[in-house]
mmCIF file as gemmi writes it, N, C-alpha and C atoms, coordinates in Angstrom:
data_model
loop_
_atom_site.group_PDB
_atom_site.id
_atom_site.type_symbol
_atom_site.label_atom_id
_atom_site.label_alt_id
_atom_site.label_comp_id
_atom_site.label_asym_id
_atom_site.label_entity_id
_atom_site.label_seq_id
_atom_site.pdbx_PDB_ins_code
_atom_site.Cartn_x
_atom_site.Cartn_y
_atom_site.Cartn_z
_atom_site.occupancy
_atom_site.B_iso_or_equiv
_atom_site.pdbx_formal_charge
_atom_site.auth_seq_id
_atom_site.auth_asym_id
_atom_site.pdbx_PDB_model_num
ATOM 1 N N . UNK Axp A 1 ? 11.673 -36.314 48.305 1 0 ? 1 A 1
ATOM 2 C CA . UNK Axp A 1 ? 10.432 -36.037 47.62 1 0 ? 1 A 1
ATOM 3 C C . UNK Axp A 1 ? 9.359 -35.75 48.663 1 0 ? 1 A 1
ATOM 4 N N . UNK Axp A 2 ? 8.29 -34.888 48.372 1 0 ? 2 A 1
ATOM 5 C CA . UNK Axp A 2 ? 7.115 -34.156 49.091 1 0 ? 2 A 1
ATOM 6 C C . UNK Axp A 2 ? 6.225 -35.059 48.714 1 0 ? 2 A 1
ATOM 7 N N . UNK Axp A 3 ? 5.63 -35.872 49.606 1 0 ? 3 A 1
ATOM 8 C CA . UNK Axp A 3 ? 4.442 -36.719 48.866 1 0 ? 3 A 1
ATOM 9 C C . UNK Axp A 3 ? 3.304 -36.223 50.156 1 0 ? 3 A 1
ATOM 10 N N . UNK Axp A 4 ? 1.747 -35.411 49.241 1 0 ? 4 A 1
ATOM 11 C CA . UNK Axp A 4 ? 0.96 -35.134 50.062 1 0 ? 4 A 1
ATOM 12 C C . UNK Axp A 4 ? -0.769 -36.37 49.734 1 0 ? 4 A 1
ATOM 13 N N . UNK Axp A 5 ? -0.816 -35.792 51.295 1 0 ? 5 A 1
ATOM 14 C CA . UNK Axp A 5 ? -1.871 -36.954 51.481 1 0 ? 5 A 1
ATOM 15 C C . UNK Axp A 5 ? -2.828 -36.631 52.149 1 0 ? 5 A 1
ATOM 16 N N . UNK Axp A 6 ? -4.331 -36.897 52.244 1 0 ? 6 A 1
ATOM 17 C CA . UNK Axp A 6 ? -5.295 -36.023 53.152 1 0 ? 6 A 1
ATOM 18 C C . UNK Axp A 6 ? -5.135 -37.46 54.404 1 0 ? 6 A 1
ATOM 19 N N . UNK Axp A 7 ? -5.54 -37.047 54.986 1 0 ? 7 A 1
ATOM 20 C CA . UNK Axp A 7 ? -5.889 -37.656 56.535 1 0 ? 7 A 1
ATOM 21 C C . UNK Axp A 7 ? -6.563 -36.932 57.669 1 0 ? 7 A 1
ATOM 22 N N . UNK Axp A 8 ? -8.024 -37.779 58.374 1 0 ? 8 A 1
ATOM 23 C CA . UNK Axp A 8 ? -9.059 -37.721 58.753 1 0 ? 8 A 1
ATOM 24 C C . UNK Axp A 8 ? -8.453 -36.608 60.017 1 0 ? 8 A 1
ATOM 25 N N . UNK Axp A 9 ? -9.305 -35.942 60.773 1 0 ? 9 A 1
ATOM 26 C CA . UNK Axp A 9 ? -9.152 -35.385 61.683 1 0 ? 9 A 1
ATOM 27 C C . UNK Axp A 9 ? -8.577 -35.943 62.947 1 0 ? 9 A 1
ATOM 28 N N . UNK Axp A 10 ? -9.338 -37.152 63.526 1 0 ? 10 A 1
ATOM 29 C CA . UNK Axp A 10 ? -8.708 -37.769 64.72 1 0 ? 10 A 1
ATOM 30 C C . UNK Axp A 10 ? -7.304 -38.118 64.551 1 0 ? 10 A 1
ATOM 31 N N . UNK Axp A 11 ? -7.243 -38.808 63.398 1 0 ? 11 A 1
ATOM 32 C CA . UNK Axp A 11 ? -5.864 -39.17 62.824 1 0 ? 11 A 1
ATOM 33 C C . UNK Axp A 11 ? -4.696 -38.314 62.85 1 0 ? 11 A 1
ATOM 34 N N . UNK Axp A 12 ? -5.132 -36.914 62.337 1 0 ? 12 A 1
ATOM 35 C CA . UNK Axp A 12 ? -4.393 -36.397 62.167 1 0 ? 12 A 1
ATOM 36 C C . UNK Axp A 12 ? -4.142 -34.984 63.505 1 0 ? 12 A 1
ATOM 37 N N . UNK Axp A 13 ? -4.637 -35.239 64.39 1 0 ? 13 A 1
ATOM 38 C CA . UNK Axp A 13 ? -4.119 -34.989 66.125 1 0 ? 13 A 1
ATOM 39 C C . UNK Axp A 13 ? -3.456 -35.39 67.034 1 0 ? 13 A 1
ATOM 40 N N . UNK Axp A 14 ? -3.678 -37.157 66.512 1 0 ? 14 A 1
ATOM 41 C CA . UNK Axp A 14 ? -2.579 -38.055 66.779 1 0 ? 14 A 1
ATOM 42 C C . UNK Axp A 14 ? -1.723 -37.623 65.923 1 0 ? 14 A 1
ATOM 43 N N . UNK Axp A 15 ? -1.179 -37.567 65.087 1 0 ? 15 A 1
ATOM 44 C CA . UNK Axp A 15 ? 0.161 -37.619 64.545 1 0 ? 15 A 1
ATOM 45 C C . UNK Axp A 15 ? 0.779 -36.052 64.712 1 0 ? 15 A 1
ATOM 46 N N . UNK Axp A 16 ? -0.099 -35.168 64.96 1 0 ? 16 A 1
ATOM 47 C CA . UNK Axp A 16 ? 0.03 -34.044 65.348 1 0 ? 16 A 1
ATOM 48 C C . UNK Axp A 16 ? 0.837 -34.229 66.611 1 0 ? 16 A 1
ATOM 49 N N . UNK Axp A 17 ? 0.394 -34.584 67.713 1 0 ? 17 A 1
ATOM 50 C CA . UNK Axp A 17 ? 0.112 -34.773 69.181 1 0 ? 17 A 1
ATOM 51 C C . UNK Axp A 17 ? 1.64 -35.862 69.079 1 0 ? 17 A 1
ATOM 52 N N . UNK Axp A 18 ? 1.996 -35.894 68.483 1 0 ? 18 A 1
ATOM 53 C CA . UNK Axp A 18 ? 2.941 -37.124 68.487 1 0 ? 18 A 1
ATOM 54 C C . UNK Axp A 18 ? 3.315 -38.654 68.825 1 0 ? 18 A 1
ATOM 55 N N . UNK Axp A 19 ? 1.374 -38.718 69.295 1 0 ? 19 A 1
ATOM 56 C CA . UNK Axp A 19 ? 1.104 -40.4 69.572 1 0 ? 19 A 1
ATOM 57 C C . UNK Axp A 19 ? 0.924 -40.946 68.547 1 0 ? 19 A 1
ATOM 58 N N . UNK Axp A 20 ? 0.926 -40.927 67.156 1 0 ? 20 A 1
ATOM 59 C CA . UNK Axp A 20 ? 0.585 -41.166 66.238 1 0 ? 20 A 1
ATOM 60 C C . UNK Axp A 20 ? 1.671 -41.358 65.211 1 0 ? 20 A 1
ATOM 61 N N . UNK Axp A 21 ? 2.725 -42.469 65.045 1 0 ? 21 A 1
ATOM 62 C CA . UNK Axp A 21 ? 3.928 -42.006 64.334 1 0 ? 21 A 1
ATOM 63 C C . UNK Axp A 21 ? 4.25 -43.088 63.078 1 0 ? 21 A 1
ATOM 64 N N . UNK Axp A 22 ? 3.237 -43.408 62.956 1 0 ? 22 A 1
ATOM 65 C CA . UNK Axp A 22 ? 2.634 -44.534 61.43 1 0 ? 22 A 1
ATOM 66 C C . UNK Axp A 22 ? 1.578 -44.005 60.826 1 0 ? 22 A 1
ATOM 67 N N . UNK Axp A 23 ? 2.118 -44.809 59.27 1 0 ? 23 A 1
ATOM 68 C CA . UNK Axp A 23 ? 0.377 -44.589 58.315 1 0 ? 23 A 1
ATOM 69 C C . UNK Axp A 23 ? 0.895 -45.686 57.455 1 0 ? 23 A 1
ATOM 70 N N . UNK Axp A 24 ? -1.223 -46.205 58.149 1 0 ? 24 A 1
ATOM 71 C CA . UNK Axp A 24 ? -1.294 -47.507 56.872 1 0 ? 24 A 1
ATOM 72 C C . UNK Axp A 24 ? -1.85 -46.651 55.721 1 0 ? 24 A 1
ATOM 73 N N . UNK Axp A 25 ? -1.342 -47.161 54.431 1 0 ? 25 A 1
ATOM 74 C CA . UNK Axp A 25 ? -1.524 -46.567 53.183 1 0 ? 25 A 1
ATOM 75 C C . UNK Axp A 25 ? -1.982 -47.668 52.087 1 0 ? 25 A 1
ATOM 76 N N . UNK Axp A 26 ? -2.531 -47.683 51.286 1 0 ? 26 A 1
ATOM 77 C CA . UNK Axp A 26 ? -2.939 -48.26 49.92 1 0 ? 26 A 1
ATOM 78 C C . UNK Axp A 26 ? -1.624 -47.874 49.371 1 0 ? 26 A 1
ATOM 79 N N . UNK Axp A 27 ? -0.762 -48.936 48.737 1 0 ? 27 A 1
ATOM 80 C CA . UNK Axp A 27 ? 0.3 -48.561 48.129 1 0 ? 27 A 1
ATOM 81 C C . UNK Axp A 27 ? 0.7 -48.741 46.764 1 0 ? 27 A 1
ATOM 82 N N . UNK Axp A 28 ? -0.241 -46.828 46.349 1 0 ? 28 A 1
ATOM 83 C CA . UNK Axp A 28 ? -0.613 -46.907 45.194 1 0 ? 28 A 1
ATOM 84 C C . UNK Axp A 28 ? 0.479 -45.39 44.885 1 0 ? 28 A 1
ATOM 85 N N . UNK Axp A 29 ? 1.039 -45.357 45.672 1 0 ? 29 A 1
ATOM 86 C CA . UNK Axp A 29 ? 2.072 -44.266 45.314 1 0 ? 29 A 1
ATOM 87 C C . UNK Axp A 29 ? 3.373 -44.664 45.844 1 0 ? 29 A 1
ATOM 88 N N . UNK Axp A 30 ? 4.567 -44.454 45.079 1 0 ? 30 A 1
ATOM 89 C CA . UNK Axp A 30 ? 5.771 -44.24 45.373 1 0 ? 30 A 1
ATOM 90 C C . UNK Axp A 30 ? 6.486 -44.115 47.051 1 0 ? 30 A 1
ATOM 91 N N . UNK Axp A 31 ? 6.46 -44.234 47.746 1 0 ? 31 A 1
ATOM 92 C CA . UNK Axp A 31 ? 7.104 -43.584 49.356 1 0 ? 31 A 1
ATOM 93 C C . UNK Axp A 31 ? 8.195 -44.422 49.631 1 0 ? 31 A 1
ATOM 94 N N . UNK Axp A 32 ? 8.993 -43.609 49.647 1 0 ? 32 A 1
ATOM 95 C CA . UNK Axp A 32 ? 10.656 -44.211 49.967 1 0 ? 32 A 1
ATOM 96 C C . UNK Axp A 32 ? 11.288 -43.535 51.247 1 0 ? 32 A 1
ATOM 97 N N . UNK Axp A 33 ? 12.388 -44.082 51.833 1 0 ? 33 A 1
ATOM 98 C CA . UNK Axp A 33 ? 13.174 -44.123 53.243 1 0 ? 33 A 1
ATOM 99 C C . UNK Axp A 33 ? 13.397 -42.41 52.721 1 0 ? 33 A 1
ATOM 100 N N . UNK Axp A 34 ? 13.453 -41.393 53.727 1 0 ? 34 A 1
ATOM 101 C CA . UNK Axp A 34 ? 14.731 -40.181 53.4 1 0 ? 34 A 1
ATOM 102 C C . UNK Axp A 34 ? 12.98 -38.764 52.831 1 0 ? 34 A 1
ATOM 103 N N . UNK Axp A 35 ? 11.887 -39.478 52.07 1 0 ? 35 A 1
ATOM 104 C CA . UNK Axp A 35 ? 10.797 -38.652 52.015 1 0 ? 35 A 1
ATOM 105 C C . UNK Axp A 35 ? 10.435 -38.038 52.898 1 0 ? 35 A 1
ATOM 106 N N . UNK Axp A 36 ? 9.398 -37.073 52.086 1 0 ? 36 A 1
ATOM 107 C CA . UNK Axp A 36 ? 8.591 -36.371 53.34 1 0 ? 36 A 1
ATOM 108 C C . UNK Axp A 36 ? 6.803 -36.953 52.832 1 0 ? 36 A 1
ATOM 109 N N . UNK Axp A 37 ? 6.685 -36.987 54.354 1 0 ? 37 A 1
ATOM 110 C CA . UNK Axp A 37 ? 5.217 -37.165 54.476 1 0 ? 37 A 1
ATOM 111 C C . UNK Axp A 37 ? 4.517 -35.732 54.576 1 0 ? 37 A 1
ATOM 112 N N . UNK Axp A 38 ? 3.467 -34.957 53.614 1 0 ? 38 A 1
ATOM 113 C CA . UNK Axp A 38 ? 3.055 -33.689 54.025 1 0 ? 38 A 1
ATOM 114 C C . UNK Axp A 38 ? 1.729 -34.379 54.078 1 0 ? 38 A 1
ATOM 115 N N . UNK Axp A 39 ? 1.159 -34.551 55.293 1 0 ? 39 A 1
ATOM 116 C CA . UNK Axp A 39 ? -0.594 -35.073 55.308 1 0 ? 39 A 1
ATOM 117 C C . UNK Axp A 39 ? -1.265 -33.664 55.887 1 0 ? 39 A 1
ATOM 118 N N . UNK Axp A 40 ? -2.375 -33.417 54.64 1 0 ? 40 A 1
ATOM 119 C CA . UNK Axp A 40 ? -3.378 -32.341 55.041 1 0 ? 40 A 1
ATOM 120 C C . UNK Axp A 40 ? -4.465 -33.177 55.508 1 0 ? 40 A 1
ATOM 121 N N . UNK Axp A 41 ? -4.934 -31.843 56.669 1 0 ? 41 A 1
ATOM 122 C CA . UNK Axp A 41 ? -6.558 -32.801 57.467 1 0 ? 41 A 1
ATOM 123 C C . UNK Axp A 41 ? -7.41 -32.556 56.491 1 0 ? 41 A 1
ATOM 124 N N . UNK Axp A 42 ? -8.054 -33.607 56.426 1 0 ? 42 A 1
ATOM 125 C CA . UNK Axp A 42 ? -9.427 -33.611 55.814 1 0 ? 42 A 1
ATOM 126 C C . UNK Axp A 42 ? -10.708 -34.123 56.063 1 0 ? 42 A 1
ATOM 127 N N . UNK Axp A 43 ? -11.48 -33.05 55.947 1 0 ? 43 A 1
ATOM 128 C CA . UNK Axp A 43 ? -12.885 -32.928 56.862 1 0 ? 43 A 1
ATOM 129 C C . UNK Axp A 43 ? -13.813 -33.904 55.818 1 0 ? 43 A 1
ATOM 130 N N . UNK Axp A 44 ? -13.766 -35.182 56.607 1 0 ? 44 A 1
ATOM 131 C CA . UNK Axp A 44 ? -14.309 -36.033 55.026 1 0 ? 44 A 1
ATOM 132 C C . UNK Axp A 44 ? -16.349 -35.784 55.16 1 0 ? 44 A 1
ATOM 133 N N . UNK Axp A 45 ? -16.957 -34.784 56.008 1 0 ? 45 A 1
ATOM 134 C CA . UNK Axp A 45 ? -18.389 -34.78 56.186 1 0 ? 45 A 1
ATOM 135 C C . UNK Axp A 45 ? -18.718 -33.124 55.568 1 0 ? 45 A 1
ATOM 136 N N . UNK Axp A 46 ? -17.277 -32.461 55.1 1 0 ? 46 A 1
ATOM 137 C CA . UNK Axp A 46 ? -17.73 -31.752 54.541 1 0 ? 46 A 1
ATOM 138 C C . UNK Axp A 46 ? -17.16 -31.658 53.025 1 0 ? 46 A 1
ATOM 139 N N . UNK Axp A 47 ? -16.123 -32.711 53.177 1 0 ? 47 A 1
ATOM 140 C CA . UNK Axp A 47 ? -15.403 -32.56 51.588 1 0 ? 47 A 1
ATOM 141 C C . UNK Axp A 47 ? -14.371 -32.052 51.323 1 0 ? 47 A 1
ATOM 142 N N . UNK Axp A 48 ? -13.419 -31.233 52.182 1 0 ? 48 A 1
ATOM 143 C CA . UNK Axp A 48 ? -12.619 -30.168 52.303 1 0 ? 48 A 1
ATOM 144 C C . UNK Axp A 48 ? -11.18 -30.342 52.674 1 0 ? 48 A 1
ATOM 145 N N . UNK Axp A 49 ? -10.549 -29.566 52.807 1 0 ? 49 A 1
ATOM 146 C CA . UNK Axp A 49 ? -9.171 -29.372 53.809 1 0 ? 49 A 1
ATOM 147 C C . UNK Axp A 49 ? -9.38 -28.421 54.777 1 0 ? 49 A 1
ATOM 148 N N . UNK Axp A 50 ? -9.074 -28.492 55.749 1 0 ? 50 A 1
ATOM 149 C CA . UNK Axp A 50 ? -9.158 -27.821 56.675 1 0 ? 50 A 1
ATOM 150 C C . UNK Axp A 50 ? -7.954 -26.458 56.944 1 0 ? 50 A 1
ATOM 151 N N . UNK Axp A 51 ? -7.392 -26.742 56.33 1 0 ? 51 A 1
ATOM 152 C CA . UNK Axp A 51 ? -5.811 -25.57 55.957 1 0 ? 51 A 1
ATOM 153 C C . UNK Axp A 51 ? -4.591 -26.471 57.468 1 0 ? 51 A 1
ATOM 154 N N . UNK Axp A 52 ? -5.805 -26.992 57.761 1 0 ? 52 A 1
ATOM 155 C CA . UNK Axp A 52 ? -3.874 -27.849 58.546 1 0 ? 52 A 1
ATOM 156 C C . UNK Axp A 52 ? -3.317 -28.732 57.72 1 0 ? 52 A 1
ATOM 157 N N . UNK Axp A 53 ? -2.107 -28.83 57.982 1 0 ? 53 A 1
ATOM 158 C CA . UNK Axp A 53 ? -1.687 -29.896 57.561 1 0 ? 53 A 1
ATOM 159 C C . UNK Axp A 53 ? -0.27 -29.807 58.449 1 0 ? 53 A 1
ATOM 160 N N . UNK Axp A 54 ? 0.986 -31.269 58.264 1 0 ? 54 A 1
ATOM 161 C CA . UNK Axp A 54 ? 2.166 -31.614 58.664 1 0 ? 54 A 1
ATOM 162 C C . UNK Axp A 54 ? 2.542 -32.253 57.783 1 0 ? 54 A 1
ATOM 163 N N . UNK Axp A 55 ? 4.109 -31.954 57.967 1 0 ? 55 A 1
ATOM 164 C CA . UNK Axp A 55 ? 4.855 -32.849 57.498 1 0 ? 55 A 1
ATOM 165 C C . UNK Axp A 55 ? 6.272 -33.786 58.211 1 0 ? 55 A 1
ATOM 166 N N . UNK Axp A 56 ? 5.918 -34.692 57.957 1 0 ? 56 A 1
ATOM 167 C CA . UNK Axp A 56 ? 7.118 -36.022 58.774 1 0 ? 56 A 1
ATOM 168 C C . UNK Axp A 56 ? 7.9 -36.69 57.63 1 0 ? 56 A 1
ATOM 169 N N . UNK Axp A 57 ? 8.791 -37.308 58.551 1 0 ? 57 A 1
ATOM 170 C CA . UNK Axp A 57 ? 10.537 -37.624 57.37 1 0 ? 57 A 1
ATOM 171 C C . UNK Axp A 57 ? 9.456 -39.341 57.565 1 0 ? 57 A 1
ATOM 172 N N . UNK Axp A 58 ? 10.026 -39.857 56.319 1 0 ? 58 A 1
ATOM 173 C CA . UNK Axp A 58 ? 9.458 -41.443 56.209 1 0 ? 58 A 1
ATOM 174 C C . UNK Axp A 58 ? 10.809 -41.665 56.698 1 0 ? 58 A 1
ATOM 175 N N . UNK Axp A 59 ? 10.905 -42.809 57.623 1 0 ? 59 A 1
ATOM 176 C CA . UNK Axp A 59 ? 12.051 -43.546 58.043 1 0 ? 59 A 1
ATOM 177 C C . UNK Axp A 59 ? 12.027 -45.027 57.829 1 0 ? 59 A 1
ATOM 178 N N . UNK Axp A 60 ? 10.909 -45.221 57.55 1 0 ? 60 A 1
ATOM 179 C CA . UNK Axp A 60 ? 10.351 -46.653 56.626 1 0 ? 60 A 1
ATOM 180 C C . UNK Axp A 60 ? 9.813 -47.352 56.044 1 0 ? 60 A 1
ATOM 181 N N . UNK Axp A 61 ? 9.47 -48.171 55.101 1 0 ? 61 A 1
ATOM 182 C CA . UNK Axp A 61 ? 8.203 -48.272 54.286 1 0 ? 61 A 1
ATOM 183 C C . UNK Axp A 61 ? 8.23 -50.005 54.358 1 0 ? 61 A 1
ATOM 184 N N . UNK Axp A 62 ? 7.028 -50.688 54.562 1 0 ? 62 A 1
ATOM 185 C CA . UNK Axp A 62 ? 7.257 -51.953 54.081 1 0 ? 62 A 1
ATOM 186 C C . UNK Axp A 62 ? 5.643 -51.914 53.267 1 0 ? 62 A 1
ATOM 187 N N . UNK Axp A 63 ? 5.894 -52.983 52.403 1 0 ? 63 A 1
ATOM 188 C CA . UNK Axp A 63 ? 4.858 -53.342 51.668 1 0 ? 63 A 1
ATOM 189 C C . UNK Axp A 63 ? 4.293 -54.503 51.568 1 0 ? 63 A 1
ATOM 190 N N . UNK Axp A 64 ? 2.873 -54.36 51.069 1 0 ? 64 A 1
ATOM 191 C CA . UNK Axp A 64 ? 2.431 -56.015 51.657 1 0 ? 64 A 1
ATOM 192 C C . UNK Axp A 64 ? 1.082 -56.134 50.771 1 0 ? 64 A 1
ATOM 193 N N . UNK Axp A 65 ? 0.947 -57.191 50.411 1 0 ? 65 A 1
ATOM 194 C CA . UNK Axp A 65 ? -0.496 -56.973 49.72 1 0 ? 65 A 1
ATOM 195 C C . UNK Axp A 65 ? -1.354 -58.777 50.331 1 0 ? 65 A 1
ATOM 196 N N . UNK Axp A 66 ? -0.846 -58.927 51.478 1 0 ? 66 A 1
ATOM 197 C CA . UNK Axp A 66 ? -2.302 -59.797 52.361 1 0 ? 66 A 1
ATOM 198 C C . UNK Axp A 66 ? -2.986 -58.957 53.866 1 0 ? 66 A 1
ATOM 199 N N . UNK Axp A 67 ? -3.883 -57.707 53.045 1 0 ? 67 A 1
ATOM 200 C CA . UNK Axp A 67 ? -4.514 -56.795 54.435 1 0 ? 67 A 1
ATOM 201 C C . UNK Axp A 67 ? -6.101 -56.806 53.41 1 0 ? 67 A 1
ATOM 202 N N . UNK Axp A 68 ? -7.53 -56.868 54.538 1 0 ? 68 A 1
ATOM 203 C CA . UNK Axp A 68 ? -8.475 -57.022 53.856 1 0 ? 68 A 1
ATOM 204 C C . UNK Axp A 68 ? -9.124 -55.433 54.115 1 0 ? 68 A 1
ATOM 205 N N . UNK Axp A 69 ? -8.383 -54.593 54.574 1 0 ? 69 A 1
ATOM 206 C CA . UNK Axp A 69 ? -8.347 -53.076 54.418 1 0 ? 69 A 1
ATOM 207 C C . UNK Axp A 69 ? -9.299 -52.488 53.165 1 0 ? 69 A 1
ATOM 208 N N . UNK Axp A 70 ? -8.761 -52.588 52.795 1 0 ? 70 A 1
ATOM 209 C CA . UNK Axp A 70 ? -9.209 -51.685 50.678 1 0 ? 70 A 1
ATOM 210 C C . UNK Axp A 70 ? -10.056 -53.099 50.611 1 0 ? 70 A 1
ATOM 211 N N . UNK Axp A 71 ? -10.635 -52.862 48.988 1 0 ? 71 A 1
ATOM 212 C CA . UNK Axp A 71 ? -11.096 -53.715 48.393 1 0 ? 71 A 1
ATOM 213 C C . UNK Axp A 71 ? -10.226 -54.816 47.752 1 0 ? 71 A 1
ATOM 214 N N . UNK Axp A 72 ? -10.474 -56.034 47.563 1 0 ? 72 A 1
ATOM 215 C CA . UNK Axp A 72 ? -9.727 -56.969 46.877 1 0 ? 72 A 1
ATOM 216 C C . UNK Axp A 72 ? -9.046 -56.356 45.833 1 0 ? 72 A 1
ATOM 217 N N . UNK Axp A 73 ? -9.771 -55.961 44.864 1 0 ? 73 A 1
ATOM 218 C CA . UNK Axp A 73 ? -9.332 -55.786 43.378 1 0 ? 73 A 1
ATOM 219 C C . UNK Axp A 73 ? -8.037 -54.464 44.077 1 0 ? 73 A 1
ATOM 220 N N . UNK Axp A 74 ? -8.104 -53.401 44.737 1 0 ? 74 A 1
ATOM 221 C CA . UNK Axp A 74 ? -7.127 -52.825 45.008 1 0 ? 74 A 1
ATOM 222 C C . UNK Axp A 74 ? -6.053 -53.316 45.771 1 0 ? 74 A 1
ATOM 223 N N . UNK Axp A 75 ? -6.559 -54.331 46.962 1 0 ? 75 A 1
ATOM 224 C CA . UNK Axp A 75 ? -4.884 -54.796 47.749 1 0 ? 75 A 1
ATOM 225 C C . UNK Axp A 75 ? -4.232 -55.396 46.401 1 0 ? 75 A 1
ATOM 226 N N . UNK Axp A 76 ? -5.083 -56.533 45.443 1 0 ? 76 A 1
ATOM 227 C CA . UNK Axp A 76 ? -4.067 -56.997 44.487 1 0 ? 76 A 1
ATOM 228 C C . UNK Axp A 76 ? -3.348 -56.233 43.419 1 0 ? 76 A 1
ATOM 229 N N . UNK Axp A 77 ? -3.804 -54.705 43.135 1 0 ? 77 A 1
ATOM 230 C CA . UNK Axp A 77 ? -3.273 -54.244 42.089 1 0 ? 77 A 1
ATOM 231 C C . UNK Axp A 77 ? -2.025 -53.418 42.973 1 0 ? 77 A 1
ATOM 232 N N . UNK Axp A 78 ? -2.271 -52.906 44.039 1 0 ? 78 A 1
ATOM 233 C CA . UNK Axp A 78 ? -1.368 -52.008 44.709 1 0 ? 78 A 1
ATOM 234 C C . UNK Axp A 78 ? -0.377 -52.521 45.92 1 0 ? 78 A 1
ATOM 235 N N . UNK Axp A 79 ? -1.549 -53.583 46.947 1 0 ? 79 A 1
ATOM 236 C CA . UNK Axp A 79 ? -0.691 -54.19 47.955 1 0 ? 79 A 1
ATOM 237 C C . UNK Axp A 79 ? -0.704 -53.097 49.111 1 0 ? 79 A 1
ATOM 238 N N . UNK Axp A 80 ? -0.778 -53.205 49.973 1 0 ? 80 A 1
ATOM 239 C CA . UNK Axp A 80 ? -0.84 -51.904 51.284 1 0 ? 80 A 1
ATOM 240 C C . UNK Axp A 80 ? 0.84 -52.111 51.989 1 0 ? 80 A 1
ATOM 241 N N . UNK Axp A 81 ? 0.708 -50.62 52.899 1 0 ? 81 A 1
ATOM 242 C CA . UNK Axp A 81 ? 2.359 -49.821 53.066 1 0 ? 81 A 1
ATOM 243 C C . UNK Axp A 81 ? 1.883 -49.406 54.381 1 0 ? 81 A 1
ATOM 244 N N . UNK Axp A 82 ? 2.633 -49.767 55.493 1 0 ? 82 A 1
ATOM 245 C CA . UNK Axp A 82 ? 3.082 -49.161 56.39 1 0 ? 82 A 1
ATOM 246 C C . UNK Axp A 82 ? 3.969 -48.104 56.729 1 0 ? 82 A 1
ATOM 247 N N . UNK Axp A 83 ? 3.838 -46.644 56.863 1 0 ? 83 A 1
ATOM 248 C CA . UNK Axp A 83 ? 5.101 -45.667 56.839 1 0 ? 83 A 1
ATOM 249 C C . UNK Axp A 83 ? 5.148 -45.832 58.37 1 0 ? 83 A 1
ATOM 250 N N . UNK Axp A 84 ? 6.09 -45.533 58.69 1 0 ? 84 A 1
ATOM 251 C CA . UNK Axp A 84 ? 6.702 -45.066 59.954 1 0 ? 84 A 1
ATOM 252 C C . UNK Axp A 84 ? 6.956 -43.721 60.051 1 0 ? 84 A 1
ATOM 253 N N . UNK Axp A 85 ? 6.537 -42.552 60.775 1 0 ? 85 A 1
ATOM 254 C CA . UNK Axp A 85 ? 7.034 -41.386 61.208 1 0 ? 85 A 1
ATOM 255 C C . UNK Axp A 85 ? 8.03 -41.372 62.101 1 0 ? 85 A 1
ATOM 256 N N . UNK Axp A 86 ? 8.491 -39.957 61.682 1 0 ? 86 A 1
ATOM 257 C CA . UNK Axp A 86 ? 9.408 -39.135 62.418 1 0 ? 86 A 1
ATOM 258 C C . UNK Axp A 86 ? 9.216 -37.765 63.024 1 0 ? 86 A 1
């Protein structure tokens, strides 16, 4: 499965650049072992996509819902996800 996602510019140079081979996520969507990660950049000061984007194989997912990341009411409804890139 193609699961797309925006991600910030710096972020997404690192993972470009290949120093970058995780994403913490709100885990409010589906992501399983064998997926694809397609993350488009997104220019969050102008609102946009920037027309880049990548895509990486998920090689792992764990889930967790004690991170004070998101808001309360969201870690408890969703719980946060570590992907691992490839």
């Amino acid at each position: 499965m193609i699961i797309e996602k925006k991600v910030w510019p710096p972020y997404f140079d690192d993972i470009l650049s290949g120093r970058k081979k995780f994403e913490v996520r709100l885990a409010d969507f589906a992501c399983h072992e064998g997926d694809t990660l397609r993350l488009r950049e997104w220019d969050p000061t102008s609102q946009s996509y920037t027309g880049r984007e990548v895509d990486r194989a998920v090689t792992y997912v764990a889930q967790f819902k004690d991170f004070n990341f998101w808001s309360e009411a969201d870690i408890k409804k969703y719980g946060w996800q570590i992907i691992s890139l490839e």
